[in-house]
N, C-alpha and C positions, 0 to 999 in steps of 0.2 A: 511604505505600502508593502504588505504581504503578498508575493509572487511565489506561484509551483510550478513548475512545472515536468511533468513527470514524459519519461522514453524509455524506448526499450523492449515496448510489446512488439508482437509479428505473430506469425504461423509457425508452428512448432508441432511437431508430430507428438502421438500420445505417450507418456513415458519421457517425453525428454524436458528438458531445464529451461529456466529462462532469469537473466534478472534483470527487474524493472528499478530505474533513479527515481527518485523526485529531487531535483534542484531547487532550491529554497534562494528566498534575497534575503534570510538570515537565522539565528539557533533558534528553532522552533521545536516543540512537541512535533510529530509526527504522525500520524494515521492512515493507511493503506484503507481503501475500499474497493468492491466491485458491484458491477450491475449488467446482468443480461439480459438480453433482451426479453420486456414487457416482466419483469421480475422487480424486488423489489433492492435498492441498495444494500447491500452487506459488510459489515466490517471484518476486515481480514484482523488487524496486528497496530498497535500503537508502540512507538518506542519516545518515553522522555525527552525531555530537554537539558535536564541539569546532571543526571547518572545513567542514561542511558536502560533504566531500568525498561524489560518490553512485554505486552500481552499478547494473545495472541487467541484467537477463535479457535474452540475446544475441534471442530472438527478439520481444521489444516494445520494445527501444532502438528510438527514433527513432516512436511513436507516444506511449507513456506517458512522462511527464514529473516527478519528485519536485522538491519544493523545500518550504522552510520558514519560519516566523515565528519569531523566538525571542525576540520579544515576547508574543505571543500561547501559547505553547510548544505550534504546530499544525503539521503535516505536510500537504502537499497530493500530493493524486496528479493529474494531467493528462490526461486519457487522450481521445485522438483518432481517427478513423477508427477508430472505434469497429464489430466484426465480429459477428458470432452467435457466435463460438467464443467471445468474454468474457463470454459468459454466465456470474454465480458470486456468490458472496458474496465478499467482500472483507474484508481484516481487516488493522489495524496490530498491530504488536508492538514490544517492544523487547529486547533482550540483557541480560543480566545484568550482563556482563561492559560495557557502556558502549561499544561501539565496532561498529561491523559486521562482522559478519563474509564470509569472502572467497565469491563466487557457487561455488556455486549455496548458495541460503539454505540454511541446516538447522536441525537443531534448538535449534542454539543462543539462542531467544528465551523466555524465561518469561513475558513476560505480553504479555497477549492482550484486546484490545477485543472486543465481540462482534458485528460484521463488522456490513457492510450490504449490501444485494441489488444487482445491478446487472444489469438485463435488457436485452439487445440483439435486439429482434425490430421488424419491420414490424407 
């Protein structure tokens, strides 16, 4: 059985860092998402299963960062300059199918951590 479980959201002032786990029950593909309120899901960044190869959503490349353990079989997400617009819950997934699929995310993930909060306010 497929388990995520992702931590690591809070309140963080605008400008500053954060990074979010997802802990996995095993080597999965990977996929970041978020959603705010009454907005629609959005995919952040998918990193592979077998090379670690990662995508990433053309407008937070080069702030958000994925990388992994696969030791540990945990996913990080990196996220810097941090804005009021990433206000959201957050949530990992993985594919069914074992691989990522190509941007923009869709609905290709079946299973689902149950996201953590991540507040960007003064």
């Amino acid at each position: 059985q497929v388990q995520l479980v992702e931590t690591g959201g809070g309140l963080v002032q605008p400008g500053g860092s954060l990074r979010l786990s997802c802990a996995a029950s095993g080597h999965y593909a990977i996929g970041w998402f978020r959603q705010a309120p009454g907005k629609e899901r959005e995919g952040i960044s998918c990193i592979s299963r077998s090379d670690g190869t990662t995508s990433y959503a053309d407008s937070l490349k080069g702030r958000f960062t994925i990388s992994r353990d696969n030791v540990k079989n945990t996913v990080y997400l990196q996220m810097n300059s941090l804005k009021p617009e990433d206000t959201a819950v957050y949530y990992c997934a993985t594919p069914i199918t074992g691989v990522c699929p190509l941007l923009p995310l869709g609905p290709e993930f079946d299973y689902w951590g149950q996201g953590t909060q991540v507040t960007v306010s003064s």
